[in-house]
N, C-alpha and C positions, 0 to 999 in steps of 0.2 A: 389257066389249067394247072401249073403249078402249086396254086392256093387251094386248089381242090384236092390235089394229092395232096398236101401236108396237110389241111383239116382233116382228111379220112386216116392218114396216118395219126395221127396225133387220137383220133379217137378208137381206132386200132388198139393204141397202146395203151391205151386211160380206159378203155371198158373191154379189153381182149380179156385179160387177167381172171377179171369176176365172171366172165360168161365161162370161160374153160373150168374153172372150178366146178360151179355150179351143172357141168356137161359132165363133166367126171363123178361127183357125185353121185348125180340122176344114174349116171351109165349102169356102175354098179349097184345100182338100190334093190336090182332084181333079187329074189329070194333065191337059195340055192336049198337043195333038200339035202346034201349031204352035211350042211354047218349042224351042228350036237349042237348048238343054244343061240340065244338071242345077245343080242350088241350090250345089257342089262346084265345077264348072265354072267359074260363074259367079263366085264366090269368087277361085279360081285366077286367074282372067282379072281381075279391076278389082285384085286386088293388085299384078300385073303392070304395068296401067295407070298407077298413082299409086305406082310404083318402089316398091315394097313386096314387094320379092323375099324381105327375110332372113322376111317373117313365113310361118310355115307354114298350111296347112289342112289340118285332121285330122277322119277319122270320129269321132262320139263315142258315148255313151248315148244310146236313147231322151229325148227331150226334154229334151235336156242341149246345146241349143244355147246358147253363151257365145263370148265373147273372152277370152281370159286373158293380160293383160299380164305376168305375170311368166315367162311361156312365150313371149310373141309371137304366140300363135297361137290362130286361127279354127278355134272345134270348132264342127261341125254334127253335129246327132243323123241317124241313116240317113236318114229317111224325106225329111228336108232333103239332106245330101249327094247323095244319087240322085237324089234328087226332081225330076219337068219340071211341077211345080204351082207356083200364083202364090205360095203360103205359102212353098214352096221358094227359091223368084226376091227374093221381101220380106225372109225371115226373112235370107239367106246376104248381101243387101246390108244389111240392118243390123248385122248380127258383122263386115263391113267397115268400117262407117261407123268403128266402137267403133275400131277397128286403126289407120284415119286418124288418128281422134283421139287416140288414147295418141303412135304414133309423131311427129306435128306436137306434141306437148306441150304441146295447146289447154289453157287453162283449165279447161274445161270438165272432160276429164278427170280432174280432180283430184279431182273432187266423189267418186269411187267411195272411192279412200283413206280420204279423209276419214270416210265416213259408211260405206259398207258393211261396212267390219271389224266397226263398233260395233253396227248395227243387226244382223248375226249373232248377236256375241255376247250382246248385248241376248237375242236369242229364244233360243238356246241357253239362258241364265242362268232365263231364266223355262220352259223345259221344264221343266231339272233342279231347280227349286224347286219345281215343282208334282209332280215325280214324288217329292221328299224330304218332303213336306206330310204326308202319314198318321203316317212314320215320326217326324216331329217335332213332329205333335198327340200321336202316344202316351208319348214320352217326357216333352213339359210340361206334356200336359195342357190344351192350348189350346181356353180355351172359340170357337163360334164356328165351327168352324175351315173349315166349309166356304165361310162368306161369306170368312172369310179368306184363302181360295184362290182366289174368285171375284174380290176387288180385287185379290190379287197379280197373278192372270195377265191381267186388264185392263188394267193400268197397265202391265207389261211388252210385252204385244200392241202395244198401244198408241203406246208409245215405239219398238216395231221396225217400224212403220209409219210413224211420223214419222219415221224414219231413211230409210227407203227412200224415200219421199215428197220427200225432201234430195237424191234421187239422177236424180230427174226431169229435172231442164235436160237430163244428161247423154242419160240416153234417148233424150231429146227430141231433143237433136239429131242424134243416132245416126241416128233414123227420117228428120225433114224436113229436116235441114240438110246430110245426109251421101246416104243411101241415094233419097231422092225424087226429087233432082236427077238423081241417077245414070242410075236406072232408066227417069224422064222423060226427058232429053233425049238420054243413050244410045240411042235407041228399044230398048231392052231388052225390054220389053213394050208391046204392041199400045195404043194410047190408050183402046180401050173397054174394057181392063182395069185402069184406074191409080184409078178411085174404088175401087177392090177393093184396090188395093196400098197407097191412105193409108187405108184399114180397118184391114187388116194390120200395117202400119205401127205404126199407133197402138194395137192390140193388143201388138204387138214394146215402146212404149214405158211400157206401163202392167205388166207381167207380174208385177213385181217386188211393184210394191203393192199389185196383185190378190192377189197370193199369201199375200202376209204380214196382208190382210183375212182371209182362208178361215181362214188357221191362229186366226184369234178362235174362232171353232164349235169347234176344240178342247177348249176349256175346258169343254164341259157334258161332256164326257166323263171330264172330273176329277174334276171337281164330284160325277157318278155313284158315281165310284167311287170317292172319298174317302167322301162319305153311306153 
């Protein structure tokens, strides 16, 4: 019994994170008729504001909203770029914030250099070991091999978590020290909306590490099919 609560715990905790974002999101996706412009718009305009004319705003993928400093520019996914929802208004002032902060060459900033190339290639490196694990149990012969694949891709998971985890401040500040003040004293959004926008917010600043938990549950699916 024991072993059942701590499994359910343990994936509680390893896939709680991503499902709350992705519920906060959705929540607020609804359109509101009183927002003046689209998540795009809004974008357009505070870059404008803080002279931030050379950075672009581009349509992009489905849920592929990001900043990309080596472009300069503010991708929103459709539903964001179009969008008159409070997620729209949150998510397109936090891909601002990110623009602030690269182009002012805060500190802060730095943190993504630093740590996001590695924590990629961290989880990339633990994919393609676990997808090369059958073919190099059959060659050596490795007794074990499925616990062996269950500590490699732990310890990989693991470390591209604590990488992402490294990348927090940045987020963080993105959502409250960039985008909150904005929105708040902009009247951008109505004040019975702004516990709803540091919701938002704070789902905007966790995604990263929500996401790089989910990909732990991966691994039984290795585990399966290496067994």
């Amino acid at each position: 019994m024991i072993y059942v609560f701590v499994l359910g715990l343990l994936i509680v905790c390893v896939l709680g994170p991503n499902l709350w974002v992705k519920y906060v999101l959705k929540k607020y996706h609804r359109s509101l008729p009183g927002m003046p412009g689209t998540g795009g718009e809004l974008a357009v305009h505070l870059l404008k504001k803080y002279e931030l004319d050379h950075v672009t705003v581009e349509k992009s993928l489905p849920n592929q909203d990001h900043y990309s400093p080596n472009d300069n520019a503010v991708r929103l996914s459709p539903e964001v770029f179009d969008g008159k929802s409070l997620t729209a208004v949150a998510v397109a002032a936090h891909e601002v914030g990110h623009a602030i902060q690269f182009n002012r060459k805060e500190p802060v900033s730095l943190l993504r250099d630093k740590y996001l190339g590695s924590a990629d290639l961290v989880h990339k490196f633990g994919i393609y070991l676990l997808m090369a694990m059958p073919v190099i149990g059959g060659i050596f012969m490795v007794p074990h091999l499925a616990l062996l694949t269950a500590v490699i891709g732990i310890v990989t998971m693991l470390a591209s978590v604590s990488l992402y985890a490294a990348i927090l401040p940045e987020e963080w500040d993105a959502s409250f020290n960039k985008a909150l003040p904005i929105l708040e004293k902009g009247g951008y959004v109505p004040a019975e909306y702004m516990p709803a926008i540091r919701q938002i917010l704070k789902a905007c600043a966790l995604t990263y590490v929500a996401a790089a938990l989910a990909d732990i549950l991966r691994l039984w699916r290795w585990i399966r099919f290496i067994r």
